[in-house]
GUKOLLO-453733 format. One record per residue (C-alpha): x, y, z; residue in three letters. Coordinates in steps of 0.25 Angstrom, whole numbers. Each point is the difference from the previous one (the first is absolute). Layout:
<<X Y Z> ALA>;
...
END
This chain:
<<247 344 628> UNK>;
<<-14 4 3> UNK>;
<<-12 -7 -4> UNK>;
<<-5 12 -12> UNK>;
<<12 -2 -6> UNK>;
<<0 -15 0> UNK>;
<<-12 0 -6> UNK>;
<<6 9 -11> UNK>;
<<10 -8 -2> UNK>;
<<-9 -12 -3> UNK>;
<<-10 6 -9> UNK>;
<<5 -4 -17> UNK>;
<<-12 2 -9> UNK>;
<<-1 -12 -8> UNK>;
<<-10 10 -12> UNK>;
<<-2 13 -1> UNK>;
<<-14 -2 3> UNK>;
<<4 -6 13> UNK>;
<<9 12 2> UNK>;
<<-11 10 -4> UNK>;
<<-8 -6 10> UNK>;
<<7 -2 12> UNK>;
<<15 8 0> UNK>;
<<-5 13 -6> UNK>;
<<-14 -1 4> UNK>;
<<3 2 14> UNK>;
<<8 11 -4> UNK>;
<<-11 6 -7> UNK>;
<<-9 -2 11> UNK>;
<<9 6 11> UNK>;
<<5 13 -8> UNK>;
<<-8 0 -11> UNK>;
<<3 6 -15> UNK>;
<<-1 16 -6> UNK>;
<<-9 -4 -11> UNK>;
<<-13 -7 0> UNK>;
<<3 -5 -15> UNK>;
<<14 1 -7> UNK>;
<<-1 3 -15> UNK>;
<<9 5 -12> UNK>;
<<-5 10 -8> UNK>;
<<-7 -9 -10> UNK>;
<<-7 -5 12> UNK>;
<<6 -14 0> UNK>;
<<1 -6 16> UNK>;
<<14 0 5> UNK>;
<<1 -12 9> UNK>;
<<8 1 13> UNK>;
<<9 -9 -5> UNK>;
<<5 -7 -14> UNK>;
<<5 -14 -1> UNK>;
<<4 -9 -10> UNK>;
<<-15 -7 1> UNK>;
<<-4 15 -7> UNK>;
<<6 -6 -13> UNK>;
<<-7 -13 1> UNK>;
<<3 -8 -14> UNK>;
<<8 14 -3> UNK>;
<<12 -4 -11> UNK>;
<<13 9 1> UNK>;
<<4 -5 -13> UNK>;
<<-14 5 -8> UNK>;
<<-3 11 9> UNK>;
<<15 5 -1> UNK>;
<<7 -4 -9> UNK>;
<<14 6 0> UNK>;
<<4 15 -4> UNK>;
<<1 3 -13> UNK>;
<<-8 -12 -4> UNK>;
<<-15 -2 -2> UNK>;
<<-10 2 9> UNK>;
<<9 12 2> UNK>;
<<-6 0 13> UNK>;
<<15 3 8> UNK>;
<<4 12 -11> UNK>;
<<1 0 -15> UNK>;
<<16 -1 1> UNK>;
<<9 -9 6> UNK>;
<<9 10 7> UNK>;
<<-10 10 4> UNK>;
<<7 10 8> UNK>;
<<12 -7 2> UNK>;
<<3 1 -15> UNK>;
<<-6 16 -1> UNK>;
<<-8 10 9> UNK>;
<<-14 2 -4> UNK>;
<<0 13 -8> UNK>;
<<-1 13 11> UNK>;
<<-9 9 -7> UNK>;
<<-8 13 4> UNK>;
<<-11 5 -5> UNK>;
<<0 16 -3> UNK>;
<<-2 9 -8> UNK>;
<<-7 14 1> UNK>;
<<-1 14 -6> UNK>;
<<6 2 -13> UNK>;
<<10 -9 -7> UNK>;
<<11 8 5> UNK>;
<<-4 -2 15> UNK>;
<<0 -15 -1> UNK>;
<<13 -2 -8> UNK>;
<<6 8 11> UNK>;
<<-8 -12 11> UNK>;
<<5 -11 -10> UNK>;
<<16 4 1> UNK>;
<<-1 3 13> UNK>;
<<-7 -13 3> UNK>;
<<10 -8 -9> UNK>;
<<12 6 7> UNK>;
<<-6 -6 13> UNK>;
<<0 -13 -6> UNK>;
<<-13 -3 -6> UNK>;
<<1 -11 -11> UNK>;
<<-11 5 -8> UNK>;
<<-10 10 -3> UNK>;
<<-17 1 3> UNK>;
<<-4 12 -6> UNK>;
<<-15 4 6> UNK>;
<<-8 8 -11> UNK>;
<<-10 12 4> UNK>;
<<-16 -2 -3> UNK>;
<<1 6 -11> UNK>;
<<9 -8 -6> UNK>;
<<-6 -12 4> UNK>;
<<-13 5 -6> UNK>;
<<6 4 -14> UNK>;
<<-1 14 3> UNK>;
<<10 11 -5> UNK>;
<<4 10 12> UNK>;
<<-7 10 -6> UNK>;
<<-13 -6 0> UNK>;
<<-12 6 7> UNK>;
<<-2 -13 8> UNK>;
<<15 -1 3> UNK>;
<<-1 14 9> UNK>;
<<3 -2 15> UNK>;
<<7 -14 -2> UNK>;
<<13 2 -10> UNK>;
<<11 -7 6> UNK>;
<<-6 -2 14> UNK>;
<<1 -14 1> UNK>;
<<9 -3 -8> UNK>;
<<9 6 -12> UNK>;
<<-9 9 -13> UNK>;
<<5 -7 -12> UNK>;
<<-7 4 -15> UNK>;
<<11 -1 -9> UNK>;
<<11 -4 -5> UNK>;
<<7 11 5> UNK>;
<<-5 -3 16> UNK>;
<<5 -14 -3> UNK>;
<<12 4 -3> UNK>;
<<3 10 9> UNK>;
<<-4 -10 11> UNK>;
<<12 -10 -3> UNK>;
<<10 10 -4> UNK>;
<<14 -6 5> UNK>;
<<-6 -14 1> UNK>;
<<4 -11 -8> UNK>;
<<-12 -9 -4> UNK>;
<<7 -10 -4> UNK>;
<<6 -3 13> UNK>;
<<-10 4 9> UNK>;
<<-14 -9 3> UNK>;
<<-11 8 0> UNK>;
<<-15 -3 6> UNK>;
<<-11 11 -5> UNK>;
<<-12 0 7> UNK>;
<<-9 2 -11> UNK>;
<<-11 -6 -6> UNK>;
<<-13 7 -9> UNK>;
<<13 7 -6> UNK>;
<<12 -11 1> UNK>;
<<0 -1 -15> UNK>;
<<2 16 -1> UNK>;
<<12 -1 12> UNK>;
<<6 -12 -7> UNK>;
<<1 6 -14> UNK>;
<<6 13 7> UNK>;
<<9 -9 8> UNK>;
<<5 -7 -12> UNK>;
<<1 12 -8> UNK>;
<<11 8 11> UNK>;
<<6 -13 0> UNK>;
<<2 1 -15> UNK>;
<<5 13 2> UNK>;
<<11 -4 10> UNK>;
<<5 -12 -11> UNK>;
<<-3 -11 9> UNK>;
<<-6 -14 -5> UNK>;
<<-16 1 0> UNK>;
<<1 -16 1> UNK>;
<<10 1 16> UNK>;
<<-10 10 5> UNK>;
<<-4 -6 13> UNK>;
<<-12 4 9> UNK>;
<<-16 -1 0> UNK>;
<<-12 9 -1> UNK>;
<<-13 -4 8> UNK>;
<<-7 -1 -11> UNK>;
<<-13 -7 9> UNK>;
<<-12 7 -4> UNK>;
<<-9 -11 7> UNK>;
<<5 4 14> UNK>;
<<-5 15 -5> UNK>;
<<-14 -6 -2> UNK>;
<<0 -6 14> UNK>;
<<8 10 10> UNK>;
<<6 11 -6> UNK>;
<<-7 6 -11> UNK>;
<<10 8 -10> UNK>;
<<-5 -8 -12> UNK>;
<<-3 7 -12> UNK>;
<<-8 -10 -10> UNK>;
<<-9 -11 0> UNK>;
<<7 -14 5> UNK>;
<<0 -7 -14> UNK>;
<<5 14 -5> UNK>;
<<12 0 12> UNK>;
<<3 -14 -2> UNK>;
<<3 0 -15> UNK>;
<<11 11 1> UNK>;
<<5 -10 11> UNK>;
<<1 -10 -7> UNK>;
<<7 8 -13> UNK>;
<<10 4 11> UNK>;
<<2 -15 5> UNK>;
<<3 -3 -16> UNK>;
<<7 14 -3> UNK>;
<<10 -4 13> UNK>;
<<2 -15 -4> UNK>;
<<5 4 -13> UNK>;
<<8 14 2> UNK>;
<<2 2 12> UNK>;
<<1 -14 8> UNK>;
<<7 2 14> UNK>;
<<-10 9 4> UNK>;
<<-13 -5 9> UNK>;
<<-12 4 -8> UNK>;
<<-10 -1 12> UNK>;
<<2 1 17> UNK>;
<<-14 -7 2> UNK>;
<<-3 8 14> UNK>;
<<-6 -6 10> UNK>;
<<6 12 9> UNK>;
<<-11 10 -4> UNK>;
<<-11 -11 2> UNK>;
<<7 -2 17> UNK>;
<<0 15 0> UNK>;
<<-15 1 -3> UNK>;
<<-3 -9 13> UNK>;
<<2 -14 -4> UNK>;
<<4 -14 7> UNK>;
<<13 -6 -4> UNK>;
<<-8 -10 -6> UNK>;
<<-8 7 -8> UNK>;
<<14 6 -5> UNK>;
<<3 -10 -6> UNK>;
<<-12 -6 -5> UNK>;
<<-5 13 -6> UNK>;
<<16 2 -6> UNK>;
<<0 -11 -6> UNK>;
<<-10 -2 -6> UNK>;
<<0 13 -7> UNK>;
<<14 -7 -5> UNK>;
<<-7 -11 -6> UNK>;
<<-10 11 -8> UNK>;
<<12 7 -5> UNK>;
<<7 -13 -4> UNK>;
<<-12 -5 -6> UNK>;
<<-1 12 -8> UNK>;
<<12 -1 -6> UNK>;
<<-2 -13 -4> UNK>;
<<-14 3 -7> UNK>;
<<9 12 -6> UNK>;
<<8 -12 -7> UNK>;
<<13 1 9> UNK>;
<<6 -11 6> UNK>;
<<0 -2 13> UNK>;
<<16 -4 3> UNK>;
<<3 15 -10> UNK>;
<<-5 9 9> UNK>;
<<-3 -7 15> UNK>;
<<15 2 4> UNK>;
<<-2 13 -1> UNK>;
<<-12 0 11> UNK>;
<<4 6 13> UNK>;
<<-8 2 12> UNK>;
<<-3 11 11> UNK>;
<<-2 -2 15> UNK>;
<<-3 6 11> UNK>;
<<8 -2 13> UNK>;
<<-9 1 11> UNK>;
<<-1 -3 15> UNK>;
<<-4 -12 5> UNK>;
<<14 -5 -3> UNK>;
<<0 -17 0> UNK>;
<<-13 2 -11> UNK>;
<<8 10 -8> UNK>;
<<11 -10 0> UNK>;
<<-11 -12 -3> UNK>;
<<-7 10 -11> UNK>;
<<12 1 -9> UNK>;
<<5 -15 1> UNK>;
<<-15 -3 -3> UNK>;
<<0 9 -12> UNK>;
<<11 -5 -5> UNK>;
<<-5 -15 -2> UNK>;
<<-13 4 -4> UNK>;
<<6 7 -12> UNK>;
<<8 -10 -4> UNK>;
<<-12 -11 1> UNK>;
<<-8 11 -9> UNK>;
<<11 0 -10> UNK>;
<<2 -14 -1> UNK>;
<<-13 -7 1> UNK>;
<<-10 11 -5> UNK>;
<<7 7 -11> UNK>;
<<11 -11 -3> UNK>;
<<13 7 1> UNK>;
<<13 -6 -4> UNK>;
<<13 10 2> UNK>;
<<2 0 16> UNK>;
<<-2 15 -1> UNK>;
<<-12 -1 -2> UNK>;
<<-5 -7 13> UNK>;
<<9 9 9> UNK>;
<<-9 12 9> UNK>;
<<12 11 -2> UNK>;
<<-4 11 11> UNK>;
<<1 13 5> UNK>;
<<-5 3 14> UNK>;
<<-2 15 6> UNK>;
<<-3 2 15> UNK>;
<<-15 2 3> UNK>;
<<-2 15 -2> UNK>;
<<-16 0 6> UNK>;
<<9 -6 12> UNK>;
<<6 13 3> UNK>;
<<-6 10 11> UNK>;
<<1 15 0> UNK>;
<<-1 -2 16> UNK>;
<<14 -4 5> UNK>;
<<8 1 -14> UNK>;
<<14 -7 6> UNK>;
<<-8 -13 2> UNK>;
<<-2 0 -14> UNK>;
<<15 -5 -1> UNK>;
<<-3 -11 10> UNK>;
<<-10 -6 -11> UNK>;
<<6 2 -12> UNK>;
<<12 -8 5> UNK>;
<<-8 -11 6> UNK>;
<<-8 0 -13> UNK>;
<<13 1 -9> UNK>;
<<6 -13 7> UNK>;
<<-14 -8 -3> UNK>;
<<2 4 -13> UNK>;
<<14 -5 -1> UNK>;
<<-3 -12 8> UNK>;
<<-11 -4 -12> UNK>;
<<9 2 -11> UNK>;
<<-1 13 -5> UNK>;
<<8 5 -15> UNK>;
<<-1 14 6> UNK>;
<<-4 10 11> UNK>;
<<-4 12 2> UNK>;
<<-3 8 15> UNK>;
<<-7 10 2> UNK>;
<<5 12 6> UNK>;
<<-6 2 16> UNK>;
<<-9 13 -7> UNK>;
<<-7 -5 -10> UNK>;
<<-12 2 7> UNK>;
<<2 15 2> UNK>;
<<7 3 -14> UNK>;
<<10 -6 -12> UNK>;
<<13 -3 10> UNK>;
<<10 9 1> UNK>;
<<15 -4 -2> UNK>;
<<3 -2 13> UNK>;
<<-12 -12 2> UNK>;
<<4 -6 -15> UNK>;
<<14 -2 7> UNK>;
<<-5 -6 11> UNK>;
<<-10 -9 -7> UNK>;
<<12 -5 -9> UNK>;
<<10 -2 10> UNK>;
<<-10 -10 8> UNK>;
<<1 -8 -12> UNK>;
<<14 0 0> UNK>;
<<-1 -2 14> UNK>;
<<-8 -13 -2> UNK>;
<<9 -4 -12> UNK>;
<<15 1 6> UNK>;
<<-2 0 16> UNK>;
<<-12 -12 3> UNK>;
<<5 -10 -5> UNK>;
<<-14 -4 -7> UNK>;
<<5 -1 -13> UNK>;
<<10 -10 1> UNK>;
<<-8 -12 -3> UNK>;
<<-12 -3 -8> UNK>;
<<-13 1 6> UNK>;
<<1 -2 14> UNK>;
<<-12 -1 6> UNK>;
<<-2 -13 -10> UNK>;
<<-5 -12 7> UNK>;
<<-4 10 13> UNK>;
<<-14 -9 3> UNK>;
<<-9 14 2> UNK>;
<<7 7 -13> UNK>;
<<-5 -13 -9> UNK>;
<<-13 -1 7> UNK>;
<<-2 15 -3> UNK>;
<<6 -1 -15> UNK>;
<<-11 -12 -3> UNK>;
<<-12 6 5> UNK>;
<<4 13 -7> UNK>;
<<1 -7 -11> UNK>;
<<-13 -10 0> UNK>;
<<-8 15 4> UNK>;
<<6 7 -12> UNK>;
<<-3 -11 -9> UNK>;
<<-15 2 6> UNK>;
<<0 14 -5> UNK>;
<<6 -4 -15> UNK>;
<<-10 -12 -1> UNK>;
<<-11 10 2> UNK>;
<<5 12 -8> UNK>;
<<1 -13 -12> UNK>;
<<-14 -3 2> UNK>;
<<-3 14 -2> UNK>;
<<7 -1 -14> UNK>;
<<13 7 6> UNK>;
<<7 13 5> UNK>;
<<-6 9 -11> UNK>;
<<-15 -5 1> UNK>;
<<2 -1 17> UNK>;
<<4 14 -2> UNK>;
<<-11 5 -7> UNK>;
<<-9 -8 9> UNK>;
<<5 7 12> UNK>;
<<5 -14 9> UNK>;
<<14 3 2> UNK>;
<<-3 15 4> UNK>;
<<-10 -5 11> UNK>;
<<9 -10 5> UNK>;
<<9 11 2> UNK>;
<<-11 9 7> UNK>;
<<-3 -10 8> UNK>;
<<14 -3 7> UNK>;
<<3 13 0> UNK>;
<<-15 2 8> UNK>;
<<5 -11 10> UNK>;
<<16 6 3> UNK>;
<<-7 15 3> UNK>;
<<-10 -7 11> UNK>;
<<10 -7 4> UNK>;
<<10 11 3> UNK>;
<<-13 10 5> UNK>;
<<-2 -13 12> UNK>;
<<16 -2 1> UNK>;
<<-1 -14 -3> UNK>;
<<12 4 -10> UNK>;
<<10 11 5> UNK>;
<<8 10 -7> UNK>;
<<9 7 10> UNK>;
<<-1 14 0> UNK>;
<<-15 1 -6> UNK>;
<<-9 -8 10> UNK>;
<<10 -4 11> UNK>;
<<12 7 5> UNK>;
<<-2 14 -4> UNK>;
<<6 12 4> UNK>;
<<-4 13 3> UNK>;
<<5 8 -9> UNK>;
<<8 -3 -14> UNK>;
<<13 6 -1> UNK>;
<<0 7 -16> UNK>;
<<9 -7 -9> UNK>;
<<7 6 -14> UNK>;
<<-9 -5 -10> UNK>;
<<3 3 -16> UNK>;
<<-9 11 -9> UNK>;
<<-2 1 -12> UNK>;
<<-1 14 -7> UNK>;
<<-13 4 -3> UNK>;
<<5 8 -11> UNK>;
<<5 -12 -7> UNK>;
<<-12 -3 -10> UNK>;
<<1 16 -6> UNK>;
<<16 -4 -4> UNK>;
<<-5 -14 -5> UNK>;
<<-10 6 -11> UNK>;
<<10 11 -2> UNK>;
<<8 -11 -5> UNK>;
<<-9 -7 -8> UNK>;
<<-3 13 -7> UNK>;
<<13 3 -3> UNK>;
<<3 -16 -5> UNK>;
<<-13 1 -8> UNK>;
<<5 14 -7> UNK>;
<<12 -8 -5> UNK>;
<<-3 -13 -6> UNK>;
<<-2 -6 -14> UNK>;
<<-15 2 3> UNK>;
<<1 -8 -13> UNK>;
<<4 -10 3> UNK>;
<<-6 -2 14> UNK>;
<<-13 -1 -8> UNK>;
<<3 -11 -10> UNK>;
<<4 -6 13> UNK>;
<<-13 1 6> UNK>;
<<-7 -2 -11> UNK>;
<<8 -15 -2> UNK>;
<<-2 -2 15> UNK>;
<<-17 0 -3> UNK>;
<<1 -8 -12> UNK>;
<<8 -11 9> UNK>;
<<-9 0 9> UNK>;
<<-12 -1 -6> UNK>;
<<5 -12 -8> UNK>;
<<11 -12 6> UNK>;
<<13 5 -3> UNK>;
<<9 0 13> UNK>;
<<-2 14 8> UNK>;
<<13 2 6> UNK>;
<<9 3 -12> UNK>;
<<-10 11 -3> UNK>;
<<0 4 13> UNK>;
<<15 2 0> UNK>;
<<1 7 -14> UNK>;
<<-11 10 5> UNK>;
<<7 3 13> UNK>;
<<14 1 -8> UNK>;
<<-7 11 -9> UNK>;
<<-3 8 14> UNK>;
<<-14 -3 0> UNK>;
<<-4 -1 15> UNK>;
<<-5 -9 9> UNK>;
<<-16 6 1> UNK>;
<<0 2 -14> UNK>;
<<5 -15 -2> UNK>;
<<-11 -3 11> UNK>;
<<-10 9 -6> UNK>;
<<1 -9 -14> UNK>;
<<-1 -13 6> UNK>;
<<-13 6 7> UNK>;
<<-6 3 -13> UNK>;
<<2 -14 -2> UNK>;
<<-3 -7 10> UNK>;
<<-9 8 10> UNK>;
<<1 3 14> UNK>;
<<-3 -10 12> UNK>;
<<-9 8 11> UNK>;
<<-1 -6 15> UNK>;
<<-13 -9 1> UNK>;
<<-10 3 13> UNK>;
<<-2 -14 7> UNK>;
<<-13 -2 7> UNK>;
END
């Protein structure tokens, strides 16, 4: 035995700091490391090494809990995955409502367990297809819907009551649920067993998105009216997916994720309760909307974080007493401002890497994204794909046969507490500024944003962060790949349409609608059975959208100094 490896052989660190300093510094010194500083995305220091001296005065028992039982921190159900999958949906929808009924089967024949149906920006805006502003963009990112008739030619063959069905949606999500409900009624189902949840989060508009329509006290009444209409009529459905994707999407940390997310839950749930509701009525039906994105032991920490934040805000602040109340129910979808137009395949690769953190951290349910969302909508071909990685994950890793394994992993918990004491920086700021609304108005959050999102682009410009494909390991030349296009034609057969609908309807009767619909809203009276009275009459969802403008305004993007 030589005298090197005796010496090896002899050397036992007694603390990590005596290891740091003898053991793998003199393995630092001899080959050195790849990075001068390692980071997560929220720029929190990765150390080289966790120990349990990390979680110093750390208490499994309050930190964790158990699933199923508050803090929630390990999942909001005691089997998790073991008792159900989470719920494999993908988003689509484009074109006319015949185009995406025809995705819809052919996504539920491949196993999908439920529907996410993307909205065009006229839709999202409360424009009919045939408006002047809607020319150029009916059904390109998403489905044209304006009537009764769209809606129910987009669900045509599909049981409502059986199905779960997300809508992203949100100026309008009073307009889509009244025209959900409605085909619904049609099919004979039980309004009260629809199950599903429209987006319904104007506050992340405000901050990162921008399809918003009225002022933010405006928005929030007819959200509130919807959170009291659901809790009443219609009380398996999730009246709100407070989103903290679109907030990561526009350049956030993970931190600032859930800071910035949850505290726009606290203004809606104080809303509410200044709206007279009580807070155990409506919160178990408050969901949430993630992003899964790539740094993937933070996006693990990030949703265990959340989770015992939310039910800490419940309890505590807002004094919830049904369990439902404190439990962060969410829906993750991979990181679309992650995908390149360089190299398209390696698109797959990080959707399954992010799909797994997601499902590491608890997720309710998934969506990945198709390997050319960054050219176009995804063809058939990359949806099938996409969803057969998560049934991959589900049925061949093994990682859903136990609740939250990473638990107890010493650099997991560090991550999830400083997460959390970060995010709860954020919220203790955004308070002091008198809340989301007011933080909004003031421009905080939005600068936050900029600001990180400023950081990440110097960042990848000097290669301190890496995307493969776009600053390192190019290729020469891009092979072309199918993408999907929309007809351009499609707009002239949507107005056509309309024309035709408007030709044939009670035009009677659509107007004491309307007219019922401005005297609601100028008053107190719940919005949504006027809403779904106007839209049953065939009355459309710009006119519906024009009426409630009368009312209430329009909310026009503020310059910041």
């Amino acid at each position: 035995m030589s005298t090197d490896t005796h010496k090896s052989q002899q050397q036992t660190s007694a603390s990590p700091e005596q290891w740091r300093e003898t053991t793998y510094r003199r393995a630092v010194e001899k080959g050195g490391e790849r990075e001068p500083q390692f980071t997560t995305s929220s720029e929190i220091p990765v150390q080289p090494l966790y120990t349990s001296d990390d979680l110093a005065g750390w208490d499994a028992r309050t930190a964790l809990g158990y699933p199923g039982e508050y803090p929630y921190t390990r999942g909001v159900r005691p089997t998790m995955y073991r008792g159900r999958f989470w719920t494999m949906r993908q988003y689509a929808g484009f074109g006319t409502a015949e185009e995406s009924n025809q995705r819809y089967h052919y996504l539920l024949e491949h196993g999908t367990m439920g529907l996410s149906v993307a909205f065009d920006l006229p839709t999202q805006m409360g424009y009919d297809a045939d408006h002047p502003l809607a020319e150029g963009e009916v059904g390109k990112v998403g489905v044209s819907i304006s009537s009764l008739e769209d809606m129910r030619t987009l669900f045509d063959g599909i049981p409502l009551e059986r199905i779960t069905t997300s809508m992203t949606i949100n100026s309008t999500a009073a307009i889509l649920l009244a025209l959900y409900i409605a085909v619904a009624k049609e099919q004979g189902a039980d309004v009260r067993k629809l199950s599903g949840t429209v987006q319904n989060d104007i506050l992340k508009e405000y901050i990162a998105r921008g399809t918003y329509i009225y002022p933010p006290r405006a928005s929030m009444r007819i959200i509130t009216d919807l959170f009291q209409y659901c809790a009443s009529d219609v009380p398996r459905w999730n009246t709100i997916s407070i989103s903290g994707y679109h907030i990561r999407e526009a350049g956030s940390t993970a931190a600032q994720e859930i800071g910035f997310t949850l505290a726009n839950g606290i203004a809606y749930v104080q809303a509410a309760l200044d709206a007279g509701l009580d807070v155990d009525r409506f919160a178990g039906q408050l969901s949430f909307f993630f992003n899964g994105h790539n740094n993937f032991f933070e996006e693990v920490a990030k949703f265990r974080a959340a989770r015992r934040m939310w039910a800490k805000i419940m309890r505590e602040r807002f004094g919830a007493k049904d369990a439902r109340s404190e439990m962060l129910r969410f829906h993750t979808q991979t990181a679309g401002s992650t995908l390149t137009a360089q190299q398209p395949d390696n698109n797959i690769i990080r959707t399954a890497y992010q799909a797994m953190a997601a499902v590491l951290g608890g997720t309710q349910s998934l969506h990945t994204n198709g390997k050319d969302e960054a050219l176009s909508l995804p063809t058939e071909d990359s949806v099938r794909i996409a969803l057969r990685t998560q049934q991959v994950l589900a049925y061949e890793t093994g990682v859903a046969d136990t609740v939250d394994p990473l638990a107890g992993s010493y650099y997991v918990e560090a991550l999830t507490d400083e997460l959390e004491r970060r995010a709860w920086e954020y919220i203790a700021k955004i308070d002091a500024l008198g809340g989301s609304v007011r933080a909004i108005e003031q421009g905080y959050i939005q600068r936050e944003i900029e600001e990180a999102a400023y950081t990440y682009q110097r960042d990848l410009e000097a290669e301190r962060r890496i995307v493969v494909g776009v600053n390192r390991f190019q290729v020469a030349e891009e092979q072309p790949i199918p993408i999907l296009r929309v007809d351009p034609e499609i707009g002239e057969r949507q107005a056509a349409k309309l024309a035709a609908l408007r030709a044939r309807r009670d035009s009677a009767a659509v107007g004491a609608a309307m007219a019922a619909l401005e005297a609601a809203a100028r008053g107190t009276e719940n919005l949504l059975p006027r809403i779904l009275a106007a839209v049953e009459s065939y009355a459309t969802l710009g006119e519906i959208s024009d009426t409630l403008r009368r009312v209430f305004g329009e909310q026009h993007e503020q310059r910041r100094a």
